[in-house]
C-alpha positions, 0 to 999 in steps of 0.5 A: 322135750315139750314143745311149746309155741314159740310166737309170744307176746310182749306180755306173756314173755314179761310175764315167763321172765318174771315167773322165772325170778319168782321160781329161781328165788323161791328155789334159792331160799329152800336150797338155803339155810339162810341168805348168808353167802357171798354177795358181789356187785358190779357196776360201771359208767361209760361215755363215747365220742364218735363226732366229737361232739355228741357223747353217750353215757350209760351204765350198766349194775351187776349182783352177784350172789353165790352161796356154799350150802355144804361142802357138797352144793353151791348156788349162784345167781347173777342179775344184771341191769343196763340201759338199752334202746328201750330203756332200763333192762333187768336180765337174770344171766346166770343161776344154778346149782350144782352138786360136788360128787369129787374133783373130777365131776361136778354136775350142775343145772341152770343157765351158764355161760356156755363152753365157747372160748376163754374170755366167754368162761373168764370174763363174765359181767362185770366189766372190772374183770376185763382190761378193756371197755368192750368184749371182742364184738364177735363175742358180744352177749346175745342181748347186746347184739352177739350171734353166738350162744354165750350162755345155755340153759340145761345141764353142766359137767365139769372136773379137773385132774391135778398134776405137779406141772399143772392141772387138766379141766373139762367142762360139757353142756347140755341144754336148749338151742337158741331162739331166734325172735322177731321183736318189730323190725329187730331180730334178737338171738337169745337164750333166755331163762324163760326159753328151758323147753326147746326141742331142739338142743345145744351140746358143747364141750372144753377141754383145758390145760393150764401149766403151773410154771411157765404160767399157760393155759391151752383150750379146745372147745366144740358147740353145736346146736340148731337154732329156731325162730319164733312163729312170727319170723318163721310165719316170714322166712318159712312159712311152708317149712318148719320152725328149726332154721340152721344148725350151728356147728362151733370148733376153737381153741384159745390160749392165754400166757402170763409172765411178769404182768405181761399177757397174751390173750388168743382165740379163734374159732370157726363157725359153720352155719347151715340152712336147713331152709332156702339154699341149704347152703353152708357158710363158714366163717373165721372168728379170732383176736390177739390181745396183748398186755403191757405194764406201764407202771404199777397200776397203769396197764396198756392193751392192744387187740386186733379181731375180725370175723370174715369168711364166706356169706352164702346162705340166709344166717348172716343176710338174716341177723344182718352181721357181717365181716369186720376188723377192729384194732383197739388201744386201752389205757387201763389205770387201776385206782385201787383193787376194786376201782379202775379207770379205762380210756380206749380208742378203737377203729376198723368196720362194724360189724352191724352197717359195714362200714368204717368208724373210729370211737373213743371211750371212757369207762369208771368201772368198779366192785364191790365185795360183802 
C-alpha cells in the first residue's frame, strides 16, 4: 500500500474529488460503446417540525447510471447532491466494475456499499426504496453523521448458489480502512473516492439465505478495520504515536420475512472499538431495530420501528466522534401515489444520539424515481 499524507487542505481534497469524477468518467466512457445503459434518478423533499413553529425543507437528488457492457461486465455509477450545513454537496457514493466469471463468482472494483447489515445492501440512496424518511441513525451515511463503514473502496467478490427451497449468497470485501478527518471543530468518518490509498485496510464478509416459500432471508455478516485520523487530528489526540487510531471489529446478523404484504425487518450487530492510543481500552457496543409493516389498504402501508445502540463507553472512539447510547421509536404513514411517487408522514422520539438528549420530530417527505 502507498502511504499518502493524509493532512489535506480544502483545496487539494476538492481538487482529488474532482480528478476522481474526471477519472471515473473517463474509465466509463472507454469501458463503454456508447452511453446506452439504464439511467435512474432519485429525488426527494422533506420537512421537519420539531417546535412547532420552525420547519426545514430540504432535498436531496440521486442518478444512477448502470450499464451492461456484455454479458460478462457491468458498470455503475451513482452521484448524489443534497443540502448540508455548508451548503449543496455532490458525493460520487458508488462506481464499479465488475466482471461475471459465473453464478458463483463475480469480481468487482470501485467504491460499494460495504457488507454491513440488510438495509445498508438493500436500501441505497434513493429514499423511495425505504418505508420510512430515515435510515436507522446508527446506520447513517458516514457524511451525514454515521460512524460505521457504509461504503468501502477496493475490491468486491460476490456469488450465489441456487437450490429448489431457495438460494445461497456470499459477498467479501477488501479495500481501505476508514479516515478519520478534522474539518474546523467537526470530525468526519469517511471513506471517500479520493481516500483509495490507505495502508491500513478494511476486510468484511456476508453470507445469506434467502427461502423461496415461506418468503425469508437470514444474514451473517463480519467487518473489520483500523481506522486513522488525518495529520491535523492526529498532530491533537496523538502527537507522539502514530496515525492509526482504533481497530474496529463488526459481528451481525439480520433477517427479513414477508408475508402477504406484511414484513418483518431485523438487525443487530455488536460493535468493538479498541484504542490503539491512550487507555488502550476496548468498548463494546450493541447496535440493533425491529422494524414492522402493516397494510392498511392498497397503497397506504403502516411502520413501526424501535432501535438503539448502548453499550459501555471506556475508551477515546466515542468521546471522540462524540456518538452516544440512544433509543428511538419511530411511526410512518407511507402512501404510495403510484409505483414511482410515495408520500411519507412519520413521528419519531427517543435520545439523540449526537446531544444525548430527548426530542420528538414530525416529518414529511414526497419521494420519488424516475426510471429512462
Amino acid at each position: 500500500m502507498i502511504n499518502t499524507t493524509r493532512n489535506q487542505s480544502s483545496f487539494s481534497k476538492n481538487i482529488n474529488r474532482f480528478l476522481s469524477v474526471i477519472l471515473c468518467t473517463i474509465f466509463f466512457v472507454f469501458a463503454t460503446d456508447s452511453w446506452s445503459g439504464n439511467l435512474v434518478l432519485y429525488g426527494d423533499l422533506t420537512t421537519n417540525d420539531t417546535d412547532q413553529e420552525n420547519y426545514d425543507l430540504h432535498g436531496s437528488f440521486d442518478a444512477l447510471y448502470a450499464h451492461k457492457i456484455d454479458d460478462s461486465n457491468l458498470m455503475l455509477i451513482e452521484a448524489v447532491a443534497e443540502k448540508s450545513a455548508h451548503g449543496t454537496e455532490v458525493e460520487l457514493e458508488r462506481w464499479w466494475l465488475k466482471h461475471q466469471f459465473s453464478s458463483q463468482f463475480n469480481l468487482a472494483f470501485g467504491r460499494f456499499h460495504s457488507a454491513i447489515g440488510y438495509w445498508n445492501r438493500a436500501k441505497h440512496h434513493g429514499t423511495i426504496l425505504q418505508d420510512t424518511i430515515d435510515r436507522p441513525t446508527f446506520l447513517e451515511f458516514e457524511d451525514k453523521g454515521g460512524f460505521l463503514p457504509m461504503h468501502i473502496v477496493g475490491i468486491n467478490a460476490s456469488g450465489k448458489w441456487l437450490s429448489k427451497r431457495g438460494n445461497w449468497q456470499y459477498q467479501l470485501n477488501l479495500g481501505n480502512g476508514q479516515l478519520i478527518e478534522k474539518d474546523g471543530n467537526e470530525l468526519e468518518l469517511e471513506t471517500q473516492v479520493d481516500n483509495v490509498f490507505h495502508d491500513e485496510i478494511q476486510i468484511g464478509g456476508r453470507l445469506t439465505y434467502k427461502s423461496n416459500q415461506p418468503n425469508y432471508q437470514f444474514s451473517l455478516f463480519a467487518n473489520t478495520q483500523k481506522m486513522v485520523a488525518d495529520g491535523r487530528l492526529q498532530q491533537l489526540v496523538n502527537p507522539e504515536g502514530g496515525d492509526t487510531l482504533f481497530k474496529q471489529k463488526i459481528v451481525g446478523l439480520d433477517f427479513v420475512f414477508l408475508h402477504n404484504n406484511f414484513d418483518t425487518k431485523l438487525e443487530y450487530m455488536k460493535i468493538s472499538n479498541e484504542a490503539l492510543y491512550g487507555s488502550g481500552e476496548t468498548s463494546n457496543q450493541h447496535a440493533g431495530y425491529l422494524q414492522l409493516g402493516m397494510p392498511v389498504q392498497r397503497s397506504l402501508k403502516l411502520i413501526y420501528r424501535y432501535e438503539s445502540l448502548s453499550g459501555s463507553k471506556v475508551n477515546e472512539f466515542y468521546s471522540l466522534i462524540e456518538i452516544n447510547n440512544y433509543h428511538r421509536n419511530l411511526f410512518a404513514l407511507r402512501y404510495d401515489i403510484n409505483s414511482d411517487l410515495a408520500l411519507k408522514l412519520q413521528y419519531s422520539d427517543g435520545t439523540s444520539p449526537y446531544q444525548s438528549e430527548s426530542f420528538d420530530l414530525i416529518s414529511l417527505q414526497l419521494s420519488y424515481r424516475i426510471d429512462h
